[in-house]
TORKOL-4160 file (C-alpha; in steps of 0.2 Angstrom, whole numbers, padded with zeros to 4 digits, m for minus):
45
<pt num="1" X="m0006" Y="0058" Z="m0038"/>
<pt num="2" X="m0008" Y="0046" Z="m0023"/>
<pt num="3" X="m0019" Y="0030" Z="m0026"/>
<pt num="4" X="m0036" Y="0026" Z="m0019"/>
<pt num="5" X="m0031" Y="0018" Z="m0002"/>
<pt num="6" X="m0020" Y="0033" Z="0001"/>
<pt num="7" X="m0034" Y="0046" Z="m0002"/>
<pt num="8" X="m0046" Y="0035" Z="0008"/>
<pt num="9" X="m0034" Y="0034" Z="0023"/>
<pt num="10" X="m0031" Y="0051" Z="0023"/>
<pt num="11" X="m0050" Y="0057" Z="0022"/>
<pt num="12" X="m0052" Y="0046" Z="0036"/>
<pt num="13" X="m0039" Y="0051" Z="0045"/>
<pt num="14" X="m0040" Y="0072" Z="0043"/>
<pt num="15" X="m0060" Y="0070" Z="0043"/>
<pt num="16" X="m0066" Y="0059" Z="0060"/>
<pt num="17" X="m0080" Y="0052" Z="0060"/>
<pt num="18" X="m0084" Y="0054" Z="0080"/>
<pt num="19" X="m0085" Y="0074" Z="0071"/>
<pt num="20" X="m0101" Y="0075" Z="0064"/>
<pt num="21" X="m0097" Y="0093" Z="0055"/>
<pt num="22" X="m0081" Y="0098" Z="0047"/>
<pt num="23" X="m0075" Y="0116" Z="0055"/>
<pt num="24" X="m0067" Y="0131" Z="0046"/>
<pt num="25" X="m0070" Y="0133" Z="0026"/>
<pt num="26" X="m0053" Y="0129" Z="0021"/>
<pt num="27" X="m0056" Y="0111" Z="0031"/>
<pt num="28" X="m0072" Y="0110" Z="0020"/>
<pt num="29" X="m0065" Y="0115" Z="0004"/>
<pt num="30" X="m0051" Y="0101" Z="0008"/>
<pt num="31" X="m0063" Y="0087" Z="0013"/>
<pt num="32" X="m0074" Y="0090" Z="m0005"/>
<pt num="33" X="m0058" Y="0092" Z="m0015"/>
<pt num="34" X="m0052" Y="0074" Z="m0006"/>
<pt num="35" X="m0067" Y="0069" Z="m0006"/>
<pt num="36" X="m0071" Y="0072" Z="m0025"/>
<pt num="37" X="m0055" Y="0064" Z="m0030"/>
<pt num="38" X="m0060" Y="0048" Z="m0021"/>
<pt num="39" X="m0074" Y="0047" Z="m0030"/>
<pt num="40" X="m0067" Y="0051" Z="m0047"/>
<pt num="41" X="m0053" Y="0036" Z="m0044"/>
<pt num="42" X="m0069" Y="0024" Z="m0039"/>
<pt num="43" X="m0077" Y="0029" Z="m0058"/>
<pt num="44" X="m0063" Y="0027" Z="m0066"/>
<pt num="45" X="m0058" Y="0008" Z="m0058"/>
């Protein structure tokens, strides 16, 4: 499993922010799951 800065760089890199919505349901399934992660590694540390 990669570690927190690796799951942060990769959310901001696939996910821009200039994008206000994320397009396609897989893309949004993908953001929650990365997403969801990040914030599982933040409760835990």
């Amino acid at each position: 499993m990669p570690g927190y800065v690796e799951m942060v760089e990769e959310l901001t890199t696939r996910f821009s922010l200039l994008e206000p919505q994320i397009v396609g349901e897989q893309n949004q399934k993908d953001f929650i799951t990365l997403f969801g992660a990040i914030l599982c590694m933040r409760t835990l540390f």
